[in-house]
C-alpha positions in Angstrom: 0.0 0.0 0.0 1.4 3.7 -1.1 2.6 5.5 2.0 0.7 8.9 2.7 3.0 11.6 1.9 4.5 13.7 4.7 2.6 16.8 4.5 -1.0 14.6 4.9 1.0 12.8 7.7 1.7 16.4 9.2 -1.9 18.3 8.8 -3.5 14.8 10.2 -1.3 14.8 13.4 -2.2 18.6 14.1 -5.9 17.9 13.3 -5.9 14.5 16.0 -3.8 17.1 18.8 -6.6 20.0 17.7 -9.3 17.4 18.8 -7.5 15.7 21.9 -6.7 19.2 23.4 -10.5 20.3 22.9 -11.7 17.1 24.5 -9.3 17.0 27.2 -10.4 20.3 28.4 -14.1 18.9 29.4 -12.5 16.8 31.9 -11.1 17.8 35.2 -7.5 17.0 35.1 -7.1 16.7 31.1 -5.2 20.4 30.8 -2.5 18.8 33.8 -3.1 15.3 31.7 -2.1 16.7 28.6 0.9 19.4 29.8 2.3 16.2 31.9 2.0 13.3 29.6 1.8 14.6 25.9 3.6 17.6 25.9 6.8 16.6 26.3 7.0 15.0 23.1 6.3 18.2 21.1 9.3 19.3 23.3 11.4 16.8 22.2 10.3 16.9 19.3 11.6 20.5 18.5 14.3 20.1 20.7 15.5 17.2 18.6 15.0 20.0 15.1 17.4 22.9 17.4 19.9 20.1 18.1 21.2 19.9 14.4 20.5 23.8 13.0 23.9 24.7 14.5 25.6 21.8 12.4 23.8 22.3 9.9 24.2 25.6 9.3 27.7 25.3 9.8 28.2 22.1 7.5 25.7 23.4 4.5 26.7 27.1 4.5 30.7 26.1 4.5 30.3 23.8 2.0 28.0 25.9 -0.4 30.5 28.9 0.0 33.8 26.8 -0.8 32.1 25.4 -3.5 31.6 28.7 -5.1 35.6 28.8 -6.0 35.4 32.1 -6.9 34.6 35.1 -4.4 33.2 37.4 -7.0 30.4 34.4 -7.0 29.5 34.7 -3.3 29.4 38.9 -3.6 27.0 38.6 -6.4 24.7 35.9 -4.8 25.0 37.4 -1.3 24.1 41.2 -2.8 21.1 39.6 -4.4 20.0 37.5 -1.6 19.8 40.8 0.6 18.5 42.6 -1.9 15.6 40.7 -2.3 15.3 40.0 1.4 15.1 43.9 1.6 12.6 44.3 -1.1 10.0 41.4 0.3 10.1 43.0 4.2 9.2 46.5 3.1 6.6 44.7 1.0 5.4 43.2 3.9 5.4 46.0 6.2 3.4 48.1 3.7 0.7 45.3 2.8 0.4 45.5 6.8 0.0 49.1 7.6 -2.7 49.2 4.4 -4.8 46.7 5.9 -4.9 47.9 9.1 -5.6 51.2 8.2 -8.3 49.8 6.1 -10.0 47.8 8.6 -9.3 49.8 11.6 -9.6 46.6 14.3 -8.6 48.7 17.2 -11.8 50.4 17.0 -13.7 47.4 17.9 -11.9 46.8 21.4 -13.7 48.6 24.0 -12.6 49.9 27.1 -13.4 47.1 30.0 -11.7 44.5 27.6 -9.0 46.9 27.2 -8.6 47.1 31.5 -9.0 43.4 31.6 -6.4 42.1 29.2 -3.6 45.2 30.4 -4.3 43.6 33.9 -4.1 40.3 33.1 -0.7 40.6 30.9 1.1 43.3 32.5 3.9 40.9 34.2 4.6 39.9 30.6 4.8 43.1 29.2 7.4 44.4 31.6 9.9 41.6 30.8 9.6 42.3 27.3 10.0 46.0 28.2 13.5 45.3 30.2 15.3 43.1 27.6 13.8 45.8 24.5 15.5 48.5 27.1 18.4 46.4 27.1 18.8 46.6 23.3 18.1 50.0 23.5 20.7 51.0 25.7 23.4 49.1 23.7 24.3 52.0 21.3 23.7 52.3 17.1 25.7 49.6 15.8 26.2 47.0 18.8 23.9 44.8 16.1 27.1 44.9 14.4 29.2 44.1 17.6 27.0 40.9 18.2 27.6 39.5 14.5 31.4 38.7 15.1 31.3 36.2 17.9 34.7 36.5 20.6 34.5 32.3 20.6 32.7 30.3 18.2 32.4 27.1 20.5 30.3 30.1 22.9 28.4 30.9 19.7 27.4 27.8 18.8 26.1 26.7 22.2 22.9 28.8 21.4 20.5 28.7 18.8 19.9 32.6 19.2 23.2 33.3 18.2 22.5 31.9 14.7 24.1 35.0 12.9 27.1 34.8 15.0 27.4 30.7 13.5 26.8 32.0 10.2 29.6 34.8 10.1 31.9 32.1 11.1 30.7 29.7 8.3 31.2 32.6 5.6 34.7 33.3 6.7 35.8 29.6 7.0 34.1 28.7 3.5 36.3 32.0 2.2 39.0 30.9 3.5 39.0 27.4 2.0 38.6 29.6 -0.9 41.7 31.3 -1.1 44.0 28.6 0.0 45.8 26.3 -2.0 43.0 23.7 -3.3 45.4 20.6 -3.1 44.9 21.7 1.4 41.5 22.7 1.0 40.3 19.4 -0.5 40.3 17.2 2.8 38.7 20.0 4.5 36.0 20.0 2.2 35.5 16.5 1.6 34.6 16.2 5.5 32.1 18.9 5.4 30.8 17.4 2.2 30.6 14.0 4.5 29.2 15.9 7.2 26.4 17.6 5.4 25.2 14.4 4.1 25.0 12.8 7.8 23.0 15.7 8.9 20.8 15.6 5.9 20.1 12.2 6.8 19.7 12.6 10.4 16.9 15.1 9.4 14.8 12.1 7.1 15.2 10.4 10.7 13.9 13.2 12.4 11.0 13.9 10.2 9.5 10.1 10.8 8.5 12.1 14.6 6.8 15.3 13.0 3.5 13.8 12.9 3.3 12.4 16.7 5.5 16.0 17.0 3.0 18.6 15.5 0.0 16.5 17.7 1.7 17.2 20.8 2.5 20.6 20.4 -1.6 21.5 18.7 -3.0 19.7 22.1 -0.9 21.5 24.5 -1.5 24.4 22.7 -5.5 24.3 22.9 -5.2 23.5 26.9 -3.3 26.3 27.3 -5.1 28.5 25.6 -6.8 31.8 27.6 -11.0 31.7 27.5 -12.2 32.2 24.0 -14.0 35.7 25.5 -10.7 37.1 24.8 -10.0 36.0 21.5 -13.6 37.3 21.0 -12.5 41.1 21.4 -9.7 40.4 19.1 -11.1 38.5 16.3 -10.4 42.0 14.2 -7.0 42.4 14.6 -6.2 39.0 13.9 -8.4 38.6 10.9 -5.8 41.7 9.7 -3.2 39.6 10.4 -4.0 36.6 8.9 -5.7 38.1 5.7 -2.0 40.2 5.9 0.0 37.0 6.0 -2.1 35.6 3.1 -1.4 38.5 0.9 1.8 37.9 1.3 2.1 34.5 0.5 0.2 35.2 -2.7 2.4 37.4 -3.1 5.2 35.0 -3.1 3.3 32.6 -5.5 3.3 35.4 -8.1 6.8 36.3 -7.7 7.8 32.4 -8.2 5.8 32.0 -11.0 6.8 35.3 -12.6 10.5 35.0 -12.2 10.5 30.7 -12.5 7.8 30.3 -14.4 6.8 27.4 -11.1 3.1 27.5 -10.8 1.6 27.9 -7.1 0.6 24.1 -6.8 4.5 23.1 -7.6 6.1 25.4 -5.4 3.4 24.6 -2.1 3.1 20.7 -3.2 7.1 21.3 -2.9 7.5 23.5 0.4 4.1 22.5 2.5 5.6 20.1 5.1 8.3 22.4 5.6 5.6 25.4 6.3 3.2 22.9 8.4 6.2 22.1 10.9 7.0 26.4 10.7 3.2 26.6 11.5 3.8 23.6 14.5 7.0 24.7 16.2 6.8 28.7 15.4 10.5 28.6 14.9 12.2 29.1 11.9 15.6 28.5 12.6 13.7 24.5 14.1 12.1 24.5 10.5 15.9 25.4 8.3 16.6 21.7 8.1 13.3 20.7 6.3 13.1 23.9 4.8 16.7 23.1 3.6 15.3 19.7 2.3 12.5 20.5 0.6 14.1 23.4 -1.4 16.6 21.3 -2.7 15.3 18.0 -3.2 11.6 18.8 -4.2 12.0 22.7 -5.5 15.1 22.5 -7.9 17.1 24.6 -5.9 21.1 23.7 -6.6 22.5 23.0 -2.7 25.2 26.0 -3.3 22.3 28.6 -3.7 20.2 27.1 -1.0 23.2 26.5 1.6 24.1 29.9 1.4 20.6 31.7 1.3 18.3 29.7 3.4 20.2 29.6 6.7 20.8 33.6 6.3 16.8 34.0 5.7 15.8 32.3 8.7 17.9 34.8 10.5 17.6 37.7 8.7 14.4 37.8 6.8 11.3 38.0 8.9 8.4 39.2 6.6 5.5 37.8 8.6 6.5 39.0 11.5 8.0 42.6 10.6 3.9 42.7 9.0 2.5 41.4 12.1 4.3 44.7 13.9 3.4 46.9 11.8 -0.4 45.5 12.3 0.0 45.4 15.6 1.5 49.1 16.4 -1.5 50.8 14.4 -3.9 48.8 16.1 -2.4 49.2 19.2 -2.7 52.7 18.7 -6.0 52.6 17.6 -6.5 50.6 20.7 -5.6 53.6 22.5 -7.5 56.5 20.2 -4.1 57.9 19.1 -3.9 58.7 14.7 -0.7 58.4 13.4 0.3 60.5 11.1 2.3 59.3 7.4 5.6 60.4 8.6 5.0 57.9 11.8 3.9 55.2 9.5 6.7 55.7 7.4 9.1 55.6 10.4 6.9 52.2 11.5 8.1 50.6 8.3 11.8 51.5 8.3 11.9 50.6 12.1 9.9 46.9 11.4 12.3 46.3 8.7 15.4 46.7 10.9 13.3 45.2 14.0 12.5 42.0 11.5 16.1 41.5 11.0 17.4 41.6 14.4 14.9 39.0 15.7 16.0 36.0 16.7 14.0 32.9 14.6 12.6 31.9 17.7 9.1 31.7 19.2 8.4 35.2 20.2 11.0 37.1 19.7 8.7 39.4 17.5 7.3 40.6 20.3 10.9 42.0 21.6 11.1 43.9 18.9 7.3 45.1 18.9 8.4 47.3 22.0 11.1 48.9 19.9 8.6 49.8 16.6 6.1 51.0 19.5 8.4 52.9 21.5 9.7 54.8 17.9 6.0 56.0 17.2 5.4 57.0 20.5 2.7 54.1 21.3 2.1 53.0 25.0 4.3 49.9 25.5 1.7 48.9 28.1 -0.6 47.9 24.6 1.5 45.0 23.8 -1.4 43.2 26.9 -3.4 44.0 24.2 -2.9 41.5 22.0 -0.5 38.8 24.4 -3.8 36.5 24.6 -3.9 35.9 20.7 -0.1 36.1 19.7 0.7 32.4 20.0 -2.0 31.3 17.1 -0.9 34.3 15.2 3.3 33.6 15.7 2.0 30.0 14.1 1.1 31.8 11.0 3.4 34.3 10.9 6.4 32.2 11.1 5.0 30.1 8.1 5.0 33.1 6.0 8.5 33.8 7.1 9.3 30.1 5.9 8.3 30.4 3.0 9.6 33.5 2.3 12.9 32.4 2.4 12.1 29.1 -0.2 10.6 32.0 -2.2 13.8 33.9 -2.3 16.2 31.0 -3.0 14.3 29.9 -5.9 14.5 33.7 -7.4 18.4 33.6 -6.5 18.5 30.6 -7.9 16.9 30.9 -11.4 19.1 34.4 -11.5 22.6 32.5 -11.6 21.3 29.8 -13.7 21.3 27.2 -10.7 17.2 25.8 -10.5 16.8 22.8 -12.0 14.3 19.7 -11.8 13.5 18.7 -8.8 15.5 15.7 -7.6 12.6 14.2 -6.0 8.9 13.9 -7.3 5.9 14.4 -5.3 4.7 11.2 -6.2 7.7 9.7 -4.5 7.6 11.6 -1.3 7.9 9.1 1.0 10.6 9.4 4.4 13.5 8.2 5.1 14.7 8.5 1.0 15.5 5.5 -0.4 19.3 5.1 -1.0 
């Protein structure tokens, strides 16, 4: 009998934790049931995806640059790479701020649920306060600073300090580059043999993400605050999510533009990797599928996609620099303030830096969101606001940032002449690979 392909395997096991989590909250003792017996495994589960970014990074991105052999190569594919990265936040930013000016969701929140959420969330709002003040008080170009790591072992210890691993990758792969190639070939032949172990430690991996994504979708649904909330914030995430899928058609038409990939190809070819994005709301858990599925089922050559995924999935946040700018205007409306253009202008600049410095993490958005709010002169103390809804809406945002970055590679990668057939069919999506 035909295997069901992974993606089917994925949206089942999140439909089955979806259901557990609702019935286990009918019973007394099924939220402690579920948070003591079933969540774990979504832990582990992502725990086992954080384990190998670091190698992975560090194996795929050295071995894509060194395989370059030429650094006017890695100048013109890194320029582009930013470049676009650039030109898809700002996109994102703007599709945010037009929406939400449209729709105008913080006029629907009125003032008793506006007392009762800012009391029920302020503890979480000062600590994202402090460590935003700490960033603050670091001075202009300590962003800078914290790219070039003091010890790379340090570094690599933690998955926040992804850019950090990835500075280090670039300057080893250059310098295999420029030395002799007779010394750099052992060097690279281990990192070649390295990759592929991690690659394969991934298919192993990926035979958990069903029982994985259930655990995660159950906890999630016990944990979640009383639906009276969501209620008085069904606007501001409809903004959101109709933002998020704006953008993603916005992607589709890029891809088929540029590659000439229609929309079925390219989400037949990237879905599992945006279901676990959607599951973990971590991109930098999601690179090594991401990784996969670009090359194997997109096309993508492994030099283009070792070199630009692992810097999207540090650098390129376009869900969630939209989701700030959605969520500083309706915090602001919230609060009955208008903000002028020049603000709103100043909101996009400020969410496209913000985007880029946030770590590929589950809520690290909302770190930044005090800086983008603090630059327009909105109330930090709105960020209760819109705490009782953020997890569902990080979900979906960090999809979009996913995909995203397969979006990109596939641009860079049709604009150096290095997309080609996919190496795996849909038909024949089946994990571990055979071979």
């Amino acid at each position: 009998m035909k295997k069901i392909a992974l993606h089917w395997q994925i949206i089942l096991g999140m439909l089955v934790g979806v259901l557990v989590g609702l019935l286990m909250t009918q019973f007394e003792g099924g939220k402690e049931l579920v948070q003591d017996w079933i969540k774990p495994f979504g832990k582990i589960f992502i725990n086992s995806l954080k384990l190998i970014a670091v190698p992975l990074i560090l194996a795929s991105l050295i071995k894509g640059v060194s395989d370059l052999k030429d650094i006017s190569k890695l100048s013109k594919m890194g320029g582009r790479t930013i470049g676009l990265y650039l030109l898809t936040t700002i996109v994102a930013v703007s599709i945010g701020l037009f929406l939400v000016n449209v729709i105008k969701p913080g006029n629907s929140i009125s003032e008793e649920t506006r007392q009762e959420l800012v009391q029920n969330y302020t503890g979480e709002t000062v600590k994202y306060k402090e460590e935003a003040a700490k960033q603050k008080d670091s001075g202009p170009l300590q962003a800078l600073v914290d790219i070039v790591p003091e010890n790379i072992f340090g570094a690599a210890t933690e998955n926040k300090n992804m850019l950090q691993v990835i500075f280090f990758a670039l300057i080893f792969g250059i310098g295999l580059i420029l030395i002799p190639e007779e010394k750099a070939t052992p060097v690279k032949n281990f990192f070649d043999g390295f990759n592929e172990v991690i690659l394969k430690i991934i298919d192993l991996i990926m035979l958990a993400a069903p029982y994985g994504v259930f655990a995660l979708l159950a906890a999630l649904v016990v944990e979640s605050p009383s639906i009276d909330l969501f209620q008085a914030l069904v606007w501001y995430a409809f903004t959101v999510v109709l933002g998020l899928l704006v953008m993603g058609g916005f992607y589709m038409l890029l891809v088929w533009l540029v590659t000439k990939k229609t929309p079925s190809t390219f989400l037949k070819g990237i879905s599992p990797a945006q279901l676990l994005a959607f599951s973990t709301s971590s991109s930098a858990a999601t690179l090594p599928v991401t990784m996969e599925r670009v090359t194997e089922h997109l096309g993508v050559d492994e030099e283009v996609s070792s070199f630009v995924l692992p810097i999207g999935a540090t650098i390129n946040m376009d869900g969630t620099s939209l989701y700030q700018a959605v969520a500083a205007v309706f915090i602001a409306q919230a609060f009955g303030m208008d903000l002028s253009l020049g603000v709103q202008l100043g909101i996009i600049v400020t969410a496209t830096l913000a985007s880029i410095g946030s770590a590929a993490v589950p809520g690290a958005g909302m770190v930044m969101l005090v800086i983008v709010l603090a630059q327009a002169g909105i109330p930090e103390a709105g960020l209760a606001l819109i705490f009782a809804i953020d997890r569902p809406l990080d979900m979906c945002r960090t999809t979009v940032n996913v995909t995203g970055d397969a979006s990109v590679s596939m641009l860079v990668a049709k604009s150096i002449g290095k997309l080609h057939e996919p190496k795996v069919k849909e038909w024949d999506d089946n994990y571990p690979k055979k071979g």
